[in-house]
N, C-alpha and C positions, 0 to 999 in steps of 0.2 A: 188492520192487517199490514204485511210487510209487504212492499210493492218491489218485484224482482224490474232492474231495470237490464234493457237489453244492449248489447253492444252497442256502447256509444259511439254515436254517429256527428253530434253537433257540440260545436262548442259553448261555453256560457261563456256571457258578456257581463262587464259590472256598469261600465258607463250606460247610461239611458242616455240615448238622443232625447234637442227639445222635442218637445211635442209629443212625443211618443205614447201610444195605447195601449194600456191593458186587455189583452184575451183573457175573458175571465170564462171563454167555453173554449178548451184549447180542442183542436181539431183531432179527432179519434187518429188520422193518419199521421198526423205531425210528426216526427221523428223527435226518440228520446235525446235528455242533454247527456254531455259528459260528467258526472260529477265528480272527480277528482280533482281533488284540491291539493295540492304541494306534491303531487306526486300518489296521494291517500284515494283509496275507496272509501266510502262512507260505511260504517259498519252495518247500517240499517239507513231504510226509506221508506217516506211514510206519503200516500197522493191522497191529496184532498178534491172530491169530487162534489159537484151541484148536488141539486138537489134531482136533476132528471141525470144523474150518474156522468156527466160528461167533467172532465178532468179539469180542473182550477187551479192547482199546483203540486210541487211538489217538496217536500220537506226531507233531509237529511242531516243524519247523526252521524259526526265524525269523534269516534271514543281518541285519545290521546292519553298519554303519560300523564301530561299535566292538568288534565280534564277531558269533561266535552266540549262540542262545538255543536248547534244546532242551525241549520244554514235553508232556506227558504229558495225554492226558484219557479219561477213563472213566465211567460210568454207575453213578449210584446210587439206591437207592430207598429212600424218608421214610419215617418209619413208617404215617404215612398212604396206603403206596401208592404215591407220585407217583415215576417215576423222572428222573433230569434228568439231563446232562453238568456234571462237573464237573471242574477244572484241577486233578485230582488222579494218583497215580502208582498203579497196581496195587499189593496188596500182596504177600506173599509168595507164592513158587511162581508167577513168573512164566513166561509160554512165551515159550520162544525164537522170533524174527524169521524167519518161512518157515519155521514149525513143518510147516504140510502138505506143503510143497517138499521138506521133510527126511524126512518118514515115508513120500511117496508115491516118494521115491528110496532105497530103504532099503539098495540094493547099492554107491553109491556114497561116495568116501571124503567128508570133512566138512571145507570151509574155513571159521573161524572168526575175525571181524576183529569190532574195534572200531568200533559205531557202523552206521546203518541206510545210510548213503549207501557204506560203504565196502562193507558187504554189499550193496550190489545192485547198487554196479561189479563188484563180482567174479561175478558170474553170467554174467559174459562167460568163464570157465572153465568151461566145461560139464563136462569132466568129474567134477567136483567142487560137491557141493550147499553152497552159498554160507550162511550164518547169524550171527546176531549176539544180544545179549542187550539187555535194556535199563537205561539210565539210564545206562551209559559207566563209566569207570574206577571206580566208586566202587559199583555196584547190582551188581555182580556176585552177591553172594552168598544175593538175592531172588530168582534164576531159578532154575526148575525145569531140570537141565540132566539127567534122567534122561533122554530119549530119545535120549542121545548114547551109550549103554550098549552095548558093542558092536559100536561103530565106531569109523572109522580119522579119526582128527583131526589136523588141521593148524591150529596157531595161528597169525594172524598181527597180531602187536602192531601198536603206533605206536611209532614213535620218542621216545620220552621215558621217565624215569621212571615214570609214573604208569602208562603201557602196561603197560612193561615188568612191573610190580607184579600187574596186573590177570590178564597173561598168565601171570605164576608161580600166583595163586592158583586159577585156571580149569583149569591145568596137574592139578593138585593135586586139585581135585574128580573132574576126567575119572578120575583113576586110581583113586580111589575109589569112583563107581558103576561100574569095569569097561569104560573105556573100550579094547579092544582094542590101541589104539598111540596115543599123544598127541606131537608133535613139534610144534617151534617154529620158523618160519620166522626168520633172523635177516636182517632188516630192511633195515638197516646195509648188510650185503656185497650184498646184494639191487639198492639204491639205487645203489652202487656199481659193482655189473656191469651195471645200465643208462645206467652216468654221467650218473647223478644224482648232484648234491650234496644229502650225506645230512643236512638240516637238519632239527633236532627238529622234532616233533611231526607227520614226514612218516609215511603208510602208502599202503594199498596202491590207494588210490583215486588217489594220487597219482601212483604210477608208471603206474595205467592213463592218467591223463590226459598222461602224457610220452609213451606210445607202446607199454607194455606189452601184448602180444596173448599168446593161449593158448600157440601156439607155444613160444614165448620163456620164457614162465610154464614151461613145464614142464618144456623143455630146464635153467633154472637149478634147478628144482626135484631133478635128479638130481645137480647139482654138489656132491662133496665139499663138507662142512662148511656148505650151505645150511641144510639143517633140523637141527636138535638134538634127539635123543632127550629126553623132560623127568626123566628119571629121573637122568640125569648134571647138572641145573641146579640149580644152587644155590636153597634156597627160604630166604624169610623167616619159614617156617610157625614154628622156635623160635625165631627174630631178633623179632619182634612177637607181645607178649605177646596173647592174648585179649583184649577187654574184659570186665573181670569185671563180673557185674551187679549187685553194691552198690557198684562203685567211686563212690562220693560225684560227682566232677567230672562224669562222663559223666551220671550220674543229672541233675543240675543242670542239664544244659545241655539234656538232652532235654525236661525238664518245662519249664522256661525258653524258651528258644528252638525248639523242635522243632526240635532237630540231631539226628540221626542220627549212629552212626558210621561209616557210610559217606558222610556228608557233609566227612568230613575230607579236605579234601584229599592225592591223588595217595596217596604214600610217607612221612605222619605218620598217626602214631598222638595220640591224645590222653588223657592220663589225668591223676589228682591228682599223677603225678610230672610234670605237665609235658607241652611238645610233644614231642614224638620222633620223628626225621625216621629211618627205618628207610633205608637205604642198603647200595653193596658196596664193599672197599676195591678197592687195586687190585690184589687178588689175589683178587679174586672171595668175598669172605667177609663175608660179613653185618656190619653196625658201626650201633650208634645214635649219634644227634648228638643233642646236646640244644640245641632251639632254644628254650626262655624257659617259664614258667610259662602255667598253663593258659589258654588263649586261643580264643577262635570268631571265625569271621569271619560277620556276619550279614547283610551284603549290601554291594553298590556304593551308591556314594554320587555323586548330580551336583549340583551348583552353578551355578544358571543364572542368578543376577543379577549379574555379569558373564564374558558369555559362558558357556559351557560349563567346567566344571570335575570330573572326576572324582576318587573316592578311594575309602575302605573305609569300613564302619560296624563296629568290631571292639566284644567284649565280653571285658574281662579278668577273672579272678580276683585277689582283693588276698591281703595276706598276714594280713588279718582278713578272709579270707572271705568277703569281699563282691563279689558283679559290679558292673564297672562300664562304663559305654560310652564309647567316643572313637571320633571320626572321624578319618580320616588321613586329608590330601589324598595322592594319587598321586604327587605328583611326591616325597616321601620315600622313593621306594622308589627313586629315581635316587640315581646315587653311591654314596659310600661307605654310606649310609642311617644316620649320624649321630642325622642331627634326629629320626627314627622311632624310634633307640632311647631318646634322650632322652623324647621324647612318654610313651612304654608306661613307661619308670623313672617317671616322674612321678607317673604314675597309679598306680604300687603293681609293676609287672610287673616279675620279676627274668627279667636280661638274659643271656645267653650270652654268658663271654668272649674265647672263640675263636674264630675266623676263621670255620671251619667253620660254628656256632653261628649268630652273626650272619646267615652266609649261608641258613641256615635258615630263619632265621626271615623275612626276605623272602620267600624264596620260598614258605613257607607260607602268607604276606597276600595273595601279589601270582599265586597258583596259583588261590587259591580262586572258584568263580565260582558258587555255591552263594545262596539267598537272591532279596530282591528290591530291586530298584533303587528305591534310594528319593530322593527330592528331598531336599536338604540347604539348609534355613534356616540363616540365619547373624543371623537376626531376627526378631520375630513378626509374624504377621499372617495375609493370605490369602496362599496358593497355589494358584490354580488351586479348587476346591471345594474345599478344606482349609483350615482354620487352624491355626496353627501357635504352641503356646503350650510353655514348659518342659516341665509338668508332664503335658502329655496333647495330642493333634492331633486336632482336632475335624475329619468329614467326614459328610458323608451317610450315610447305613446302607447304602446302597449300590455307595460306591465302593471303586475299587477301588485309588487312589491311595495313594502310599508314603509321605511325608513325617518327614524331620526335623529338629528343630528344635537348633543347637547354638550357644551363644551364648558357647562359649569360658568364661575364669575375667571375665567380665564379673560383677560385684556387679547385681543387679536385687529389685523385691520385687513379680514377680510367684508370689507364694503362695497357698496355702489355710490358713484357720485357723479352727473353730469351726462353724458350721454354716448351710445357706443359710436355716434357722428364726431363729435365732437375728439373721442378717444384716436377714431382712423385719422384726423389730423395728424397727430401725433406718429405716430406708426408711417405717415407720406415722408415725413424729415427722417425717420430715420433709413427708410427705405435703402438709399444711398450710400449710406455710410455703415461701412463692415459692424465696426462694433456694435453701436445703437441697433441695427438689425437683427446681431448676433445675441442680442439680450434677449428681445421680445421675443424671438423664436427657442430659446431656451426656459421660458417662461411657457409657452405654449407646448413644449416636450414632454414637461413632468407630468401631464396627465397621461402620457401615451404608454408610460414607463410598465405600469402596472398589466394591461391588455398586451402589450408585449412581453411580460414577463422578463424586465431587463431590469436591471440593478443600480439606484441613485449614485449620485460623483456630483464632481463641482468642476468649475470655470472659475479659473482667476484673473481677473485682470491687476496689471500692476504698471507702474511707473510713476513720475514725479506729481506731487501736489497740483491741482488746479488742471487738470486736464481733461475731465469732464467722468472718472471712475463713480461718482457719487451718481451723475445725472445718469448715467446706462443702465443703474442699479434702479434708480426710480422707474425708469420707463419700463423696461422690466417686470416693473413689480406693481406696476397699472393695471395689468392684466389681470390681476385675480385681486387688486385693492387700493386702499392707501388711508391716508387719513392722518397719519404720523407726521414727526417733524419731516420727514423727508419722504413720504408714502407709505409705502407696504416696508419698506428697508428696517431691519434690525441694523444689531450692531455687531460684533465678534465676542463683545467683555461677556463673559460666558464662561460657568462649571460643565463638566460632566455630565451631572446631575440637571442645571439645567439645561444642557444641551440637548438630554432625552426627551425635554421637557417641548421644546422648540421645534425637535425634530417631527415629536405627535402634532402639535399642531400647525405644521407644513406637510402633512403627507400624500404623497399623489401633487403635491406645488412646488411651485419656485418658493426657495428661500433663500432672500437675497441680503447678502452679507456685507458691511461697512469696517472697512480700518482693519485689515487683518494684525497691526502691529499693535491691536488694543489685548489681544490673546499674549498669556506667557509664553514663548516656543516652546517649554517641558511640554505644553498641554496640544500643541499644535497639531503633532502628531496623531495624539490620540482621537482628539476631535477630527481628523481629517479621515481618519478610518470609522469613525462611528458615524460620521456625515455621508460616504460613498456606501457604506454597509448596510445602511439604518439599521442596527443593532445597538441596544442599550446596554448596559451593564446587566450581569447574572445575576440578582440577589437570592436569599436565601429567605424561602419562610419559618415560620418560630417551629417549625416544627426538623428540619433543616434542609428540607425537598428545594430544589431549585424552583424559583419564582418563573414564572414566563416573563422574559424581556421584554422590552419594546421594539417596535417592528416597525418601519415604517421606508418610503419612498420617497426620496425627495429629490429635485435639483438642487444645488447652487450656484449663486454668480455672484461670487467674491471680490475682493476692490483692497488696496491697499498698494505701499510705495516700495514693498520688497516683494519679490515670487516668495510662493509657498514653498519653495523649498531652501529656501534663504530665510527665512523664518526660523521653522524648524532645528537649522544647522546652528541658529544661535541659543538653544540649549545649552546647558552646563554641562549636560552627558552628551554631547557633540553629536545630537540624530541626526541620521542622516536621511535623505530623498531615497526611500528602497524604489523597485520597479513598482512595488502594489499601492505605494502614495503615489507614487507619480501618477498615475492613470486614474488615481480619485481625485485631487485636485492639480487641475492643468492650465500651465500659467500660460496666458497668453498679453503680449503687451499693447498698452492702451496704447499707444503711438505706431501708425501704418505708417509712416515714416518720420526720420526724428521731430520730436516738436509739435507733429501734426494727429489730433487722436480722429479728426472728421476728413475725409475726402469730398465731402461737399457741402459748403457752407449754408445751399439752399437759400440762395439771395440775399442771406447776413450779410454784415459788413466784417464780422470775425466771429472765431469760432466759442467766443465766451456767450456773444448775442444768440446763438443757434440754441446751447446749453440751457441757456435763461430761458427761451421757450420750450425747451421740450421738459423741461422741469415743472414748468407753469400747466402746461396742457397736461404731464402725468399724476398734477396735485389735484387736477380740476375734472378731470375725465377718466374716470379707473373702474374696475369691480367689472366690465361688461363683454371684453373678449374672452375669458378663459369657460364664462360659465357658457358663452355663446358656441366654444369650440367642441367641448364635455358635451355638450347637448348633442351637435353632431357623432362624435363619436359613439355616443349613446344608442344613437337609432342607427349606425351604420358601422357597429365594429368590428365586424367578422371583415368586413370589405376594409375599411381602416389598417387594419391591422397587416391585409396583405398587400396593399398596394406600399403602406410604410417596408415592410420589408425587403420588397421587389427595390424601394427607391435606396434603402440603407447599402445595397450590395454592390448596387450601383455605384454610389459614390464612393463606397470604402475601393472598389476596386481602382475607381480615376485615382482616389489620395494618394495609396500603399504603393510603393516601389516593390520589386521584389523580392531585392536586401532588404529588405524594413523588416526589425525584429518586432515577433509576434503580440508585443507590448504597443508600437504604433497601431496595430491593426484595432484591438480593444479600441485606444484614445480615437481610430479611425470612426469606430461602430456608435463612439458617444457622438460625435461628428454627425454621423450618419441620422440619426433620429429626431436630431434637434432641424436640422436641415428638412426631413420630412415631416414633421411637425410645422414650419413656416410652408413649405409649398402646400399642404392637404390646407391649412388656415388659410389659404389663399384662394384655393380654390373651392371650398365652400364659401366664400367672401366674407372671411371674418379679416384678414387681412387685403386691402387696396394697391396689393403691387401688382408688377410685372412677371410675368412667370415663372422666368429666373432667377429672381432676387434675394430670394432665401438661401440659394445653392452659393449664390457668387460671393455670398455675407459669410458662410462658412465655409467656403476654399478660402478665402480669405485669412481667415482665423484660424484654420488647421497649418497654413503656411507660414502663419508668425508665430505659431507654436511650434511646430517643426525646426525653422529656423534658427528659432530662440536656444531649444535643446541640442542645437549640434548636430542634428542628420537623424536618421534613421536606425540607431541603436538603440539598444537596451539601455535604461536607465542605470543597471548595474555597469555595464559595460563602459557607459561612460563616465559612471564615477571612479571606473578600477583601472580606464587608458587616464585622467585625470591625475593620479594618485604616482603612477607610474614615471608620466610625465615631469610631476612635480619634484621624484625624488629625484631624478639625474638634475634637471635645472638648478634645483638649489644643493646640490650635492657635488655636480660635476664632475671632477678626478679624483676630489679630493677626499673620496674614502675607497677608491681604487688604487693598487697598487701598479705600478707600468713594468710592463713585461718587455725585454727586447728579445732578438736572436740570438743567441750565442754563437762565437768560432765553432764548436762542434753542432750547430745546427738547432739546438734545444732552446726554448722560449725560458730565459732567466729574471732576474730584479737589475733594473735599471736601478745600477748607483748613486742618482741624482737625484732618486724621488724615495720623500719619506711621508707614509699614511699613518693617521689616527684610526682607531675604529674599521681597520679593514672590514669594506662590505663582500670585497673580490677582487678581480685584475683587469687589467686593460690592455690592447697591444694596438700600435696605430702599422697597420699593412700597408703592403709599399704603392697598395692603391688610396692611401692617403685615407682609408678609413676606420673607424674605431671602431672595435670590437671590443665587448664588455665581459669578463667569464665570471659569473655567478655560480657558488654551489649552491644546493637544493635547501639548505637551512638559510641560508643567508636571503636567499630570493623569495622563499616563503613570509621572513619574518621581515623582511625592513622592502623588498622591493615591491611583493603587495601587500603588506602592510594588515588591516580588516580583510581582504575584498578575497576571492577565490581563486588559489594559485594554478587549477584548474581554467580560469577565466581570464587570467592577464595571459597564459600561453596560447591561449586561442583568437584573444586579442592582438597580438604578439605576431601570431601565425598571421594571420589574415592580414596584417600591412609588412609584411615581409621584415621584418624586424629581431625575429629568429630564426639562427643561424638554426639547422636539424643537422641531428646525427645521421650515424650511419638507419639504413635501413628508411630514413624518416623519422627517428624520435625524436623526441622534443630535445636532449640531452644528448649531449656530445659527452667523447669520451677524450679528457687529455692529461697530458703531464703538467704539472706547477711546479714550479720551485719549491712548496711544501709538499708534493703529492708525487715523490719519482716514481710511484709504478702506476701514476694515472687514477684520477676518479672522474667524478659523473658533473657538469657543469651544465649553463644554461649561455649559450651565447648570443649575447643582444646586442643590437645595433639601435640606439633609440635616437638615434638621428630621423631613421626612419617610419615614426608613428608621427600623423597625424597632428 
């Protein structure tokens, strides 16, 4: 019967403490569990009770899109007492499903099916006490089946192999605790004489939902050849060896994975010789297949960054002995299944070369529904509360998410090497010194990026060879690895294509960048906005739908002998540094004062010997701060998330002046995080500093990039007062015309001065200063040149450098020597701009 649960009051647990005890009499008052699982009600519940009715557990059917899920929960007690629901399965000597139904009908004969829903359709056969076991084809041989001792049994399978299997071995038991008659309803003809088409994995809940009433039931139940005596059936009992209990394989997979052998799918066996799919010919006589070298399937697999994607998570054994894991996507198990067996040869797994074989061994992968669903990364980063890194998937202590992370034969150096003691050496030298500081705590940022919902950019440092831009990159890039010639460090020499490629596998990381003069400038740009974006190119699929791009989060700390935006400018199409490059990579220089990139030598004798060591300890000690800080974050990121906040706002407001165009304030807020990033690492003691030393490493650094850029303007702004600037300097008078007074008082052409290329006039006033008169075409096209004529008068305005008209306009209105009834001019004084 279907067991109505009442409002859930307790939660389930998946971890079992040691020690812990099964209540296999759960207490009548005990309060129900929750069973929602991802959010899901179970569509049905099924309680298995003793034999004197008191409650054992409880069983639930979660229906899904992409199947079902049958889920087991039971009650255990700590050693402290405490008893709790856990999503765990009974152990041995389980009771059978309407154990009391069966003892409290003890005259009547025994229907026996597979599975709880199929038993309690059949209770529509009254004559017959309806029962089932638990866990389904494969738990059979955990159930207590003694109460069946004595009575008249009617099996009745599912349509498939795996039934059929469960039904031979159940067969098998019955006759040995003395079951009086054990017969096997056969299925098939069954389906048949209700015309139904007999499609695997049909039974008998199925025919009741076609029309099957008692009547009927038991009118076919007398027809010749319905039932089969089990004595005349062929059994696999000497077809399928035992598991023997030193067999090596078995031992491995259970310590390993906790597989069970009843977790093998259907009608394989699994041992050190291999899969072995136990089968009948087709004369009825037992026959092994051998489907491939030993193999588990450890759960499904989904892919959800683009779209939905299922497959398998399998573990092989090699031919040294080693497990190892691959994922299969699903659709290898279409067709001839090829690509699947190539995938498992690859990895070490010897393949089946018969027909037979092959067909095996799919159905052995694509049978198994064992395990848990887990996410499938194809990159690092977050998932959902998870991070997701090679060597280990960081989550909460509480969750209860699956996650895996598989990055294919991709080369990467995310590693561990040496020790996180060993690493805080490293991180003490650089404590000190702005830049060295300003790396590792931009290394410990990019995980923060995502829980903030903030947007990856780059750091660049730049100036002369040998200054130590390579070793700040290494130290850096300690934090989350190394193993390369130079650590975790790439290089710049990079397409498009693979820049998408580099960006996935840095996401949610530092990726730290060498030689930016090894990049073309044409490509500099581009790269510079698909590196602050993380956005890939749009391709098109064959059908001509836009593809999903790539998506990803990253930092950067860049290194090379020119700024990024001197780079850039050496394109052939003369790009230029816009505001929205500036604020994605922002140059800051490796030298705090000329010469000097270290403020403190840290008891060297100079600052090559400092270099040399912090290079040595980041080649020798890596992989063990970032996954150390992630962890934190992990279990405390609601509170992360707001104290980074409270500290970003803080700082940006000490950085920002209050003339600072709203483009510092951005380059402030990148400032801002990276800085909260090194204090929160501090004070959960992944970092060994002073309390300060992260903030004073980036005011630091925000000051020699301020500095460096000229003040507190717009990026546009100072490339259009620059431009400005440049054309009077190198132009001088000499494409203005000179204007004096004339006897009648009117501003004429001095006689003495002859212009090329008139730009406009000049007139020096007897206050000895020059005044410049531009008309509106002339000042458009050659005085701002690219830049907005809009923007160089507000430029203009703001250092008093334009002369206003009446009213306040930006144009004056006067007479020229070519204009006697006056037009519209722009009068500048560019003596004084800036």
């Amino acid at each position: 019967m279907t067991y109505q649960i009442p409002a859930p009051t307790v939660r389930v647990l998946r971890n079992l403490p040691e020690d812990a005890e099964l209540v296999r009499a759960i207490p009548a008052q005990f309060p129900m569990p929750d069973l929602r699982q991802n959010g899901a009600a179970p569509s049905a519940t099924y309680e298995y009770r003793n034999s004197d009715a008191s409650l054992a557990a409880i069983v639930a059917r979660y229906d899904y899109v992409d199947g079902k899920r049958i889920s087991p929960f039971t009650v255990w007690k700590s050693p402290n007492g405490r008893m709790e629901w856990y999503n765990k399965g009974l152990l041995d000597a389980r009771p059978l499903y309407r154990l009391p139904h069966l003892l409290a009908d003890n005259a009547k004969p025994v229907l026996i099916s597979e599975g709880e829903k199929c038993a309690d359709a059949a209770t529509c056969f009254e004559d017959y006490v309806s029962i089932t076991w638990m866990g389904g084809s494969n738990a059979w041989s955990k159930t207590d089946f003694t109460p069946l001792a004595r009575r008249e049994i009617i099996i009745l399978p599912d349509l498939d192999s795996a039934g059929e299997n469960a039904a031979n071995k159940i067969a098998e038991i019955l006759r040995e605790i003395g079951a009086s008659s054990v017969r096997m309803l056969d299925i098939e003809a069954l389906a048949k004489a209700c015309e139904i088409a007999p499609v695997a994995g049909f039974d008998i809940a199925d025919a009741i939902a076609e029309g099957l009433d008692a009547p009927r039931f038991y009118e076919l139940l007398a027809q010749p050849g319905m039932l089969k005596t089990t004595d005349m059936l062929p059994t696999l009992a000497d077809a399928t060896p035992a598991a023997l209990p030193g067999d090596p394989v078995l031992r491995e997979v259970q310590e390993r994975y906790n597989i069970q052998p009843e977790d093998i799918p259907g009608v394989f066996s699994l041992s050190s010789n291999g899969v072995i799919k136990h089968d009948f010919d087709r004369n009825g006589f037992p026959v092994e297949i051998y489907a491939g070298s030993p193999l588990v399937i450890l759960g499904r697999t989904i892919e959800k960054q683009n779209g939905e994607t299922w497959g398998y998570l399998v573990a092989l054994r090699t031919p040294a002995a080693r497990w190892v894991r691959r994922t299969i996507p699903g659709k290898l198990l279409a067709g001839d299944g090829k690509e699947l067996r190539e995938l498992l040869a690859d990895a070490g797994a010897i393949i089946p070369q018969c027909r037979a074989g092959r067909q095996a061994l799919a159905e052995y992968i694509g049978y198994a529904q064992h395990g848990p669903i887990c996410e499938l990364a194809t990159r690092p980063g977050w998932y959902g509360d998870s991070f997701a890194l090679p060597h280990q998937i960081i989550k909460p202590s509480e969750s209860k998410a699956h996650v895996l992370l598989d990055m294919g034969e991709r080369k990467h150096y995310l590693a561990q090497a040496g020790s996180m003691e060993g690493w805080q050496e490293l991180a003490k030298l650089a404590e000190s010194n702005s830049r060295a500081a300003f790396s590792i705590c931009v290394a410990l940022a990019a995980p923060m990026l995502q829980p903030m919902d903030l947007s990856g950019g780059g750091f660049h440092f730049f100036g002369q060879s040998s200054r130590g831009k390579t070793t700040l990159l290494t130290a850096g890039g300690s934090v989350w690895g190394g193993g390369g010639n130079d650590g975790f460090v790439r290089n710049w020499r990079m397409t498009v294509n693979g820049a998408e490629g580099t960006l996935a596998d840095h996401n949610d990381l530092l990726l730290p960048l060498d030689e930016l003069t090894m990049i073309p400038p044409e490509l500099a740009a581009e790269l510079f906005y698909m590196l602050g974006d993380g956005h890939g190119k749009i391709r098109a699929e064959r059908d001509g739908t836009a593809r999903a791009s790539t998506q990803s989060r990253v930092l950067v700390l860049s290194s090379g002998e020119n700024t990024a935006a001197h780079q850039i400018s050496l394109a052939p199409n003369k790009v230029r540094m816009t505001g929205g490059l500036s604020v994605r990579m922002i140059d800051i220089p490796i030298e705090h004062t000329p010469g000097e990139s270290f403020e403190d030598l840290c008891g060297f004798k100079t600052a090559g010997l400092l270099a040399e060591q912090m290079s040595e300890l980041a080649k020798t000690h890596y992989g063990h701060a970032g996954p150390a800080f992630v962890q934190k974050i992990a279990d405390y990121k609601s509170g992360f998330v707001s104290v980074a906040k409270e500290l970003i706002d803080m700082l940006v407001e000490e950085l920002v002046d209050p003339e600072d165009d709203p483009q510092v304030r951005r380059v402030a807020t990148r400032f801002g995080i990276v800085a909260a990033a090194g204090h929160l690492a501090r004070q959960t003691g992944v970092l060994p500093w002073r309390e300060d030393s992260a903030f004073d490493a980036v005011k630091a650094c925000f000051s020699a990039w301020k500095a460096n850029r000229g003040g507190g303007a717009s990026q546009e702004e100072r490339e259009a007062l620059a431009h400005v600037k440049a054309f009077f300097e190198t132009n001088g008078r000499a494409r203005f015309e000179r204007l004096v007074l004339g006897a009648n008082g009117k501003l004429t052409r001095a006689s003495d001065f002859v212009v090329r290329d008139r730009c406009g006039y000049f007139e020096e006033t007897e206050n000895d200063e020059t005044v410049f008169y531009v008309r509106p075409e002339s000042f458009k096209q050659h005085i701002c040149g690219s830049h907005s004529p809009d923007l160089v008068v507000k430029i203009a305005k703001k250092h008093g450098a334009l002369l206003l008209g009446e009213n306040g306009r930006s144009q004056k209105k006067m007479r020229l020597p070519d204009y006697p009834n006056g037009t519209r001019v722009y009068a500048l004084r560019p003596d004084l701009l800036p």
